[in-house]
N, C-alpha and C positions, 0 to 999 in steps of 0.2 A: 115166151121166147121173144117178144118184142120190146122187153126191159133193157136187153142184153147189150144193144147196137146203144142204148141210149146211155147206161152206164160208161161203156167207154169212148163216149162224147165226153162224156164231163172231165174223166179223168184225163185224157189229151188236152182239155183246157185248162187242166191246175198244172201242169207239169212244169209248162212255165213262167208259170209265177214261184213253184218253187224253185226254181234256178234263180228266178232275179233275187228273189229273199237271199238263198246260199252267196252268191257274187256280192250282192251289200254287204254283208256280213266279212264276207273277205275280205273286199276293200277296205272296211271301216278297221278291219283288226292291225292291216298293215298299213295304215293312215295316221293312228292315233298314237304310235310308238316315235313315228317321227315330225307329228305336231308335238310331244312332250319333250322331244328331244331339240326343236326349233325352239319352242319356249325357253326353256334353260336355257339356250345357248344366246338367247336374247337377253334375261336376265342376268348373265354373266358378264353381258358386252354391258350391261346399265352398271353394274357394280363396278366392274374395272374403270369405267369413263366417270364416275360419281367421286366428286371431292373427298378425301379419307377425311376422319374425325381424328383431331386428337386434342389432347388434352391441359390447358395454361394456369398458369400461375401469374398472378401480379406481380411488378418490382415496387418493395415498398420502403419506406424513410427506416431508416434503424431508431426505431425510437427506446429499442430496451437497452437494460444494463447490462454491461459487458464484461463477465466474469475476468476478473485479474490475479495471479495469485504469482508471489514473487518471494524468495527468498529472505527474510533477515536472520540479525542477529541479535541475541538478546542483553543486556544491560541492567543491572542497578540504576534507579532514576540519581542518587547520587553514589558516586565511587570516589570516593578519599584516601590518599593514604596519610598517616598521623605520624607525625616529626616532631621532636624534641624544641623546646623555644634554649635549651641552656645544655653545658654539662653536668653529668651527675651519675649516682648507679640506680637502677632498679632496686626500688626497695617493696613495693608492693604492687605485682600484678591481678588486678581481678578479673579478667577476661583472659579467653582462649579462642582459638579458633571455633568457630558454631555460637560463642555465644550474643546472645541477643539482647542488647541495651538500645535504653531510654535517651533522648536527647537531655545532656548534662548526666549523666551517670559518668563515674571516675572507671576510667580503663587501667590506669598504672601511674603510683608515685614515682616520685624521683628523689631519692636522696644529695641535696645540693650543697654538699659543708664548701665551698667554695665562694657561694651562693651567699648564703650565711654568715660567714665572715667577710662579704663586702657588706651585708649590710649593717652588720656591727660596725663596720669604720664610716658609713656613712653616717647610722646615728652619732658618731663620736663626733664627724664635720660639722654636724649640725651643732650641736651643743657649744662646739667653738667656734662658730659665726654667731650665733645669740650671743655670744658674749661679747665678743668685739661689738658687735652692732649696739649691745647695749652701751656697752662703752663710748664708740662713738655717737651715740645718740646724746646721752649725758653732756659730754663735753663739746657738742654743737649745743648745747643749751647756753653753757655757760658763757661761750664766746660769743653768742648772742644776746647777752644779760652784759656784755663786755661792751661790746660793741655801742649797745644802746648810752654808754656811758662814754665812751668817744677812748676810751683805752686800748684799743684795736685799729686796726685798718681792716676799711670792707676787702681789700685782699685777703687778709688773713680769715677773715670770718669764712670768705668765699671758699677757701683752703679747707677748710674745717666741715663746711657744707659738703664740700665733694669726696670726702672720706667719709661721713657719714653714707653719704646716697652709695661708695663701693661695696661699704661694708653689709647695706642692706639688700646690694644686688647678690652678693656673694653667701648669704642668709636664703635667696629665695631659689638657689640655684642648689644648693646642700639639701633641702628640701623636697628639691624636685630629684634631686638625686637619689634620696632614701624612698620616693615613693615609687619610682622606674624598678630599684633593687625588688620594695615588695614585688612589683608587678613581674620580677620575673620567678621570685619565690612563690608566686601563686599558679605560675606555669608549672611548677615541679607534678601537679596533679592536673595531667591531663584528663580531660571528659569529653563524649561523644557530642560530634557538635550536633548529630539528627540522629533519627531513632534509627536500627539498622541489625546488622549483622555482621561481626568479625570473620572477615574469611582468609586475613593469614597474621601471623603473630616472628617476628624474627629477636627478640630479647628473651630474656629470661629473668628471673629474679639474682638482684648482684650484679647483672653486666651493666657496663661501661657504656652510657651515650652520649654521644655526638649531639652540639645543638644545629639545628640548620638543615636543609634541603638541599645541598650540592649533590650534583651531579656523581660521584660516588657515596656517597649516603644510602643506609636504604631505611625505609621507613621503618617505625617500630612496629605498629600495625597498619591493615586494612580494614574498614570500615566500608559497606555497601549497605543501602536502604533497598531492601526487597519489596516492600509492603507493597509499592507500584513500581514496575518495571519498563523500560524503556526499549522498544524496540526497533534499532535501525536498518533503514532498508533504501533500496535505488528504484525510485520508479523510471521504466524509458521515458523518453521523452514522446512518445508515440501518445502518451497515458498522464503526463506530466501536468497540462490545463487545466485539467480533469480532476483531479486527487487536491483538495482541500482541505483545511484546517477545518475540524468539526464532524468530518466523515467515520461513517463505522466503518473497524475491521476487523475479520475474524482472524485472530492469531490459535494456529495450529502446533503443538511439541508432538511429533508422534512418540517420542521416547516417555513422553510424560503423560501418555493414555489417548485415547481416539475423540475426544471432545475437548471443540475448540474454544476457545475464550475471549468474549468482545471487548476490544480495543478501540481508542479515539486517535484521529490524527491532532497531535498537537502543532507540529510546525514542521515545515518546507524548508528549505534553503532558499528556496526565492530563484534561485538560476540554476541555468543546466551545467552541470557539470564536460567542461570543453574535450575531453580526454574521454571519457567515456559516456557521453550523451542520457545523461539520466540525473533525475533531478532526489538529492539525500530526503526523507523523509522519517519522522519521530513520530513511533504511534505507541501510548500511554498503556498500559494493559495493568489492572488492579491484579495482584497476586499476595489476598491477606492471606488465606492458606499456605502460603509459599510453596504453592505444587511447583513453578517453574524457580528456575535458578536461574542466574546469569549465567552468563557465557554458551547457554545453549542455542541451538539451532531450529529457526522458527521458521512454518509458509509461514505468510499476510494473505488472506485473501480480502480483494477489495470487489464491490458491486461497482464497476466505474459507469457514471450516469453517460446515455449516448447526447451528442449534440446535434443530434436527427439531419447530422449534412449529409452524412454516406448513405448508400444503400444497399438492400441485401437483396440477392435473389438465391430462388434454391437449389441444394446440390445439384439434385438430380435433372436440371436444365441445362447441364453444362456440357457443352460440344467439344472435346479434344479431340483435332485432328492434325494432320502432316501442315498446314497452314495458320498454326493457333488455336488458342482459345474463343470458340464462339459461343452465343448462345442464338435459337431461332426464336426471334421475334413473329408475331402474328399481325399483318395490320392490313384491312380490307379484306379478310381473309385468304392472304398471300402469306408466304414466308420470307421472310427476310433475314438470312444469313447475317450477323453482325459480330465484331471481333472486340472483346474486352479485357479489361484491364484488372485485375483478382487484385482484392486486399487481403484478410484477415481471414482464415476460415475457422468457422462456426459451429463443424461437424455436419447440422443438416442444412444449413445455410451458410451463406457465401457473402463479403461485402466487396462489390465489386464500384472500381475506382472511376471507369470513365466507359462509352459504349452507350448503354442504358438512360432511362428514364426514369423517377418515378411513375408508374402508374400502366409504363408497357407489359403487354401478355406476352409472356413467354412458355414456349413448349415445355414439357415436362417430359424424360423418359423420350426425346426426341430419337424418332428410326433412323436407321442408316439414309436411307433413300430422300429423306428432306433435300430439296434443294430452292436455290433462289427462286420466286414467282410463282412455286407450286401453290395451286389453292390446295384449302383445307376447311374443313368448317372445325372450328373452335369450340371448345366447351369448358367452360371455366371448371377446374378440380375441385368434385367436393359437392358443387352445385348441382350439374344436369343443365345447364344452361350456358348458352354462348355470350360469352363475355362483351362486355359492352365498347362501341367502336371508339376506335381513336380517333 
């Protein structure tokens, strides 16, 4: 019985230590929910007061080629049409339209009995100036065989002298006459002056031609050299510098299959055309196949080389708003709002005229909320690293 009084000693004395344990524990459970909710709301205030990241790009020199690609038109590197040198009829045509002759190949006689009977009367002049001349030759002998005997006067001999010299001027002049005739009797057969292609024919066998190239005339045929073809085109004058003699180009027919065929530029006009600001340009295109034809419709694309003065920055840097075009510059890392001047666009790049630098960082994908003097910290795209200071 004397246990009894001492057991509940003891346990009067844990009682209250179990209360203080219970009341820690409270306290701790309703303490800890708003230290974690102090914390957040501290890390919140660090993230919002914390410079944002974002993201730049360099401005850099345009140093690549810049796709050009421009309309022509296609040509025969020669196109002739062929005229008659005399009258006459068609007596033998050997070409048609399509077909395809040699330089000096016979395209079509000409029957020239007109022709032919001048030159029968010219051999007839001839033969009657030989004879006077020889006449006169003879008979300046004699009167000079006279003379040396004193039976003349140097008048007379002088007389004698200068009927001879008419009659041989009139010998050399019959001559020339009868060889003009052939020369036009040798016209009667016309031939290709270069190798080529007939591509229209207006005689027939029997008709009646016309000599000469008046203004109503029309040619007997046409004549085109396909083998190289000429193709003319207008470069702008934006592009004009730029485009040389010697440069490659790809000429395009889409009518005439999806692969294109490289051409040379042969020659320039040398000046800009006043009227329409573009400079004529001739670019050479070989066609032994003859896949293209004249008169078709051709791109040119040209790789026109840059002269690394302009510069490009990229689309996606680009600020349109109610005040302009801007782009946001990064420098110290601030922003700095700036307003530029667009050339040429690129598709993913831009050549912009005035504004910019080479070498300044510009945002990329810039927020709405950019504004003058915000910091930011920078990271050059691509890298993971902040771009180096201005």
């Amino acid at each position: 019985m004397t246990t009894f009084p001492f057991a509940r000693r003891r346990h009067g004395r844990a009682l209250p230590l179990v209360l203080l344990v219970v009341f820690a524990g409270m306290l701790a459970a309703g303490a800890l929910p708003r230290l974690a909710q102090s914390r957040a709301r501290e890390r919140e205030r660090e993230q919002v007061s914390a410079a944002p990241t974002v993201f730049t790009e360099t401005v850099r020199n345009d140093t690549t080629s810049t796709p050009l690609e421009l309309p022509g038109s296609v040509s025969g590197l020669h196109e002739t049409p062929i005229f008659a040198r005399a009258n006459g009829f068609v007596r033998t045509l050997r070409v048609d339209i399509g077909s395809v002759v040699r330089t000096g190949d016979t395209l079509l006689v000409l029957d020239m009995p007109e022709v032919r009977e001048q030159a029968l009367q010219a051999a007839a002049v001839v033969e009657q100036t030989e004879a006077s001349a020889a006449l006169a030759r003879a008979t300046l002998k004699r009167w000079q065989q006279l003379a040396q005997q004193g039976v003349v006067t140097p008048q007379e001999l002088d007389e004698r002298q200068a009927q001879a010299n008419v009659t041989e001027a009139n010998l050399r002049a019959a001559r020339a006459n009868v060889a003009n005739v052939r020369e036009v009797l040798r016209f009667g057969a016309l031939t290709a002056p270069f190798s080529g292609v007939v591509t229209s024919r207006t005689v027939d066998l029997g008709a009646l031609v016309v000599a000469g190239a008046a203004a109503t005339a029309r040619p007997l045929l046409t004549l085109v050299q396909t083998d190289t073809l000429r193709v003319m085109l207008n470069v702008p004058q934006s592009a004009a510098a730029r485009v040389r003699r010697g440069m490659s180009a790809r000429v395009l027919v889409r009518d005439a299959g999806d692969s294109a065929v490289t051409g040379t530029v042969v020659r320039t006009a040398g000046a800009i055309d006043a009227t329409t600001r573009t400079l004529l340009t001739e670019v050479h295109v070989p066609n032994r196949s003859r896949k293209l034809l004249p008169g078709m419709y051709a791109q040119v694309q040209f790789a026109v080389p840059s002269t690394g003065a302009s510069l490009r920055i990229p689309a996606i840097a680009l600020i349109v708003r109610g005040d302009g075009t801007q782009v946001a510059r990064v420098k110290d890392n601030e922003v700095e709002l700036v307003p530029v001047t667009l050339g040429r666009d690129f598709g993913t790049t831009l050549e912009v005229l005035d504004g910019v630098q080479a070498g300044d960082a510009l945002i990329v994908n810039p927020p709405e909320s950019l504004s003058n003097g915000l910091r930011v910290r920078a990271v050059a795209r691509g890298t993971g690293k902040a771009p180096a200071k201005s």
